[in-house]
C-alpha positions in Angstrom: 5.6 22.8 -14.5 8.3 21.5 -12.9 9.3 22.1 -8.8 10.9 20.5 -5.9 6.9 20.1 -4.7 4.8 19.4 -7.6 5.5 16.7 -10.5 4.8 17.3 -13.9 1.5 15.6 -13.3 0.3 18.4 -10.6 -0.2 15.9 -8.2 -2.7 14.0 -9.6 -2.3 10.5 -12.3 -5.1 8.7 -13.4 -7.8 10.4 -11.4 -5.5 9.8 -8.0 -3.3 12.0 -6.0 0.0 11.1 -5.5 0.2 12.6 -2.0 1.8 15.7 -3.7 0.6 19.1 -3.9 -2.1 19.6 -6.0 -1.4 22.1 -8.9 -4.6 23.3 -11.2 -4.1 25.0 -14.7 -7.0 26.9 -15.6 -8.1 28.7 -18.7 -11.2 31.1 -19.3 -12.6 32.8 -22.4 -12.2 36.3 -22.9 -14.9 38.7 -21.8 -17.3 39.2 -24.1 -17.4 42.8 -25.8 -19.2 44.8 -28.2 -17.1 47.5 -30.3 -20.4 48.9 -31.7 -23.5 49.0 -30.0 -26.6 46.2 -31.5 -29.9 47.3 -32.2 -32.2 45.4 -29.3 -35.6 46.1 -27.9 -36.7 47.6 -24.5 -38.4 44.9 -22.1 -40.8 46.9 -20.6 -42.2 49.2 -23.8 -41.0 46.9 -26.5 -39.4 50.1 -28.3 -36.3 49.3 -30.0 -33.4 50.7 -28.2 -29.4 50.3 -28.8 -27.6 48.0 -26.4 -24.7 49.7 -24.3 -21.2 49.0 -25.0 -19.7 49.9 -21.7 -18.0 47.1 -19.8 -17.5 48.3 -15.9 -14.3 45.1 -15.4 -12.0 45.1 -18.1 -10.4 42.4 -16.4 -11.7 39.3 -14.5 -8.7 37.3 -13.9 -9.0 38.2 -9.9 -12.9 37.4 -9.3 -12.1 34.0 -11.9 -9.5 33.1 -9.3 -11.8 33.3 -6.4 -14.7 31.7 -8.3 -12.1 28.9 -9.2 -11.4 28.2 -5.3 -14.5 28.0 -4.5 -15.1 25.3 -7.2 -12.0 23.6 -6.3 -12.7 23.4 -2.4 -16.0 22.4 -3.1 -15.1 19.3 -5.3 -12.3 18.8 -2.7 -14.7 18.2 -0.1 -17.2 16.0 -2.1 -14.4 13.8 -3.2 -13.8 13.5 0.7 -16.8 12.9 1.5 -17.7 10.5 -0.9 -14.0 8.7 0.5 -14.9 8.8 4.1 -18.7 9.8 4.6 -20.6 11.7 7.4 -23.4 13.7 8.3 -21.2 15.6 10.8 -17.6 17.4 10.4 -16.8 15.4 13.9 -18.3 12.3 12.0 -16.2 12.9 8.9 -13.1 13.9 11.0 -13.4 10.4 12.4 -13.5 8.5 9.4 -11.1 10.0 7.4 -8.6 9.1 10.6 -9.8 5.7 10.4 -9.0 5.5 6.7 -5.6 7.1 7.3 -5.1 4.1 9.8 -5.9 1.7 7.8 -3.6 3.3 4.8 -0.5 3.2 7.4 -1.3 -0.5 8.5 -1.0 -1.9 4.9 
């Protein structure tokens, strides 16, 4: 993982970024599947019944990626806001160009 951008530590070393771009490695388990159907019982009737073996996505890697940015903006913006603080985006807007102040001042 090696670019003109990104260091081998995808932007982040001991828990802080290094003011490069973040880069985010990811791994999932495979989508569970049945090659023969199992014996299970209906809800409603209690009859036994035969669970189906059709899957309808044979592949999730694009929904993983969006679920993944979500998670990843989201944890984005609590680190921030546990940085900086607010109530309000104008409040956290504020603070966070405080904090870069002060950053460039020491």
């Amino acid at each position: 993982m090696k670019d003109d951008n990104i260091t081998c530590a995808g932007g982040i070393e001991a828990g802080m970024t290094t003011g490069q771009p973040l880069a985010v490695r990811v791994v999932m388990k495979p989508l569970s599947s049945l090659d023969r159907p199992l014996q299970t019982v209906h809800i409603d009737s209690h009859e036994p019944d035969v669970a189906i073996t059709q899957r309808s996505d044979r592949c999730a890697v694009p929904r993983a990626g969006v679920v993944l940015e979500a998670v990843l903006a989201h944890e984005l913006a609590d680190a921030l806001l546990e940085k900086v603080g607010g109530d309000t985006v104008d409040e956290v807007r504020r603070n966070l160009a405080s904090y870069r102040d002060a950053i460039a001042e020491g």
